[in-house]
N, C-alpha and C positions, 0 to 999 in steps of 0.2 A: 901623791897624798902624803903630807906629814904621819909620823906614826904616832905623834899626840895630839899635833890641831889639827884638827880635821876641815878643809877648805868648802867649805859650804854652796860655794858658787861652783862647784861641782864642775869647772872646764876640763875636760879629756885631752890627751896625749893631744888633737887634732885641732884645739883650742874651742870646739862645737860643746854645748849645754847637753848634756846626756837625757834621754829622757827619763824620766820619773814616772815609778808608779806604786802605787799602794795595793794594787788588785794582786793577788797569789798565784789567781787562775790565766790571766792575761800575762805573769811576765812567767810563769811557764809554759803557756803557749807562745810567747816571744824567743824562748831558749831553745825550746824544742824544734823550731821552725829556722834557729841558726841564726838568731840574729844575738852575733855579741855582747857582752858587757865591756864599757869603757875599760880607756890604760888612763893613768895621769901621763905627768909627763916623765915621769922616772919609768915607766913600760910596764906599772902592777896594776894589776885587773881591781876594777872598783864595783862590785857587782852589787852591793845595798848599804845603804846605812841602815846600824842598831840603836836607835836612840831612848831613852831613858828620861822622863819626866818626872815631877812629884805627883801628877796625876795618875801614869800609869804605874811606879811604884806603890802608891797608897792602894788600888786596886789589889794590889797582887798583896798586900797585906801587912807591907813594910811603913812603920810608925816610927817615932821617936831616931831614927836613924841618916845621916848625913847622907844628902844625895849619892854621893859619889861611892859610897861605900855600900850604901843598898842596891845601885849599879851593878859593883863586881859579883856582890852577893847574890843578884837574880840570873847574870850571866852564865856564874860559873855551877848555878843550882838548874841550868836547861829552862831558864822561863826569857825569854826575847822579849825584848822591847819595841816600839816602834817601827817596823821596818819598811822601809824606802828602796824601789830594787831599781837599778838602774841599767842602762842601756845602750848601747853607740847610738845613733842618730842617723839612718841613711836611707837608701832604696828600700832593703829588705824590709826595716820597722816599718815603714811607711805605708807596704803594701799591706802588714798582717795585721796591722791597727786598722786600717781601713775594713779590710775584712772582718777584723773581731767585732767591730762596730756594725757591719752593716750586720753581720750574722744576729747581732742582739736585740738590732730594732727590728730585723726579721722574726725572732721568735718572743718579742716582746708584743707584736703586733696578731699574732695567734687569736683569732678568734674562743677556740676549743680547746681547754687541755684534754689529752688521753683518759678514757676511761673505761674504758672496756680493755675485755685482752687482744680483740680484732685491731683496737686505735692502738695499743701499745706497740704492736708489729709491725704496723704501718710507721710509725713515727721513728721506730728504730732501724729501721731499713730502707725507708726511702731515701734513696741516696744516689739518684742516676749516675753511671759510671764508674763509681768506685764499689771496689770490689772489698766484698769482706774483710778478705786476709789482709789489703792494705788498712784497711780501718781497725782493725783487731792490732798491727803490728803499730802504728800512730799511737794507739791509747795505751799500749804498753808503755811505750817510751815516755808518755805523758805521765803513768803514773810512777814510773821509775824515777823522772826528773822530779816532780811534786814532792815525794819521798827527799828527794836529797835540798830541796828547797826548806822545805819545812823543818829537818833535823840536823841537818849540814853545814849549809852555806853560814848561816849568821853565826854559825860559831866559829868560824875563821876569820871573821872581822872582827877587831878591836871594839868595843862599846864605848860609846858617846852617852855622856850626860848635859842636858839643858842645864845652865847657872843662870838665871833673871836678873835683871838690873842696867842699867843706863852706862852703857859701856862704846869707846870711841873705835873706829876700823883703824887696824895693823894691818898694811899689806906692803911691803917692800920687799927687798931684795933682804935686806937682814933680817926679816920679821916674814917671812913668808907663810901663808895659809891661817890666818889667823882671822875669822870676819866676825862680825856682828849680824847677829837675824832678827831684826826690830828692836826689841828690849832685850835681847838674850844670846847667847852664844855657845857654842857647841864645846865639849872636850872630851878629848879619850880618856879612858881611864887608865889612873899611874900614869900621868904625865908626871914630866922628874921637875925637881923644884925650881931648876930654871927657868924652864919655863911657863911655873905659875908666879913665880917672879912675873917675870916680863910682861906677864899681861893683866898684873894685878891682883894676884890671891894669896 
């Protein structure tokens, strides 16, 4: 990953599409369970992008202010932007995706929710073969990772802001990581002036 343009097409060390998710709860049970976050191709871990809009900017209460600058502003004030968490790509995701999914259309399919204290006992304990302590030591670790998800990780990622506008793909050898996402395109922020040069600002 460039440390100011951020390559959007997101290929890994492996040259494989990483997978993507926006769910919190899904790519904490995807870490917890040991399935990696990508490398580029320089060997650094790409575990989400923080992206920054004028939509989720205006939300958070920032007016009259240049994108880029109410970016570092919300970053470095602990409010996150957009975030995207990404993933390697292989047997392990494969299997807990599967399984988070089937697990949801299993409890999405629930007839009854709990409502007594006898259903709530039952709902929290059925659980053929696993044993307490392993389920007690699982959800520790879950909320321990969630904890470092939510307060941690995206602040060790540089922040990206959206710029709009009809702009052409840079991808070469001299111009590397630099793409266009429909009408618009991704930057970190404090990119040095060179390279807002080069791609037009």
């Amino acid at each position: 990953m460039n440390e100011e343009i951020i390559d959007t097409s997101g290929k890994s060390k492996g040259g494989a599409m990483p997978f993507e998710t926006e769910n919190l709860s899904l790519s904490v049970t995807l870490f917890t369970c040991g399935v990696p976050f990508p490398k580029n191709e320089e060997g650094k871990v790409i575990p989400l992008q923080n992206i920054y809009d004028g939509d989720t900017l205006r939300k958070m209460g920032y007016k009259g202010m240049e994108i880029e600058d109410a970016a570092r502003h919300a970053h470095k004030s602990g409010r996150p932007g957009h975030l995207i968490y990404n993933f390697e790509p292989g047997e392990r995701l494969t299997e807990v995706v599967k399984a988070w999914d089937d697990q949801c259309k299993l409890l999405a399919n629930l007839d009854k929710i709990a409502e007594t204290d006898e259903e709530f006992s039952k709902d929290s304990t059925d659980m053929p073969g696993i044993s307490p302590s392993l389920v007690a030591s699982i959800c520790c670790q879950y909320a321990k990772n969630r904890k470092m998800f939510r307060e941690v990780l995206w602040r060790q990622v540089r922040p990206q802001f959206v710029i709009y506008g009809k702009f052409q793909r840079q991808d070469s050898k001299d111009h590397p990581g630099f793409v266009t996402t429909g009408s618009c395109k991704l930057m970190t922020v404090d990119a040095s002036p060179e390279t807002r040069k080069r791609i037009g600002l």
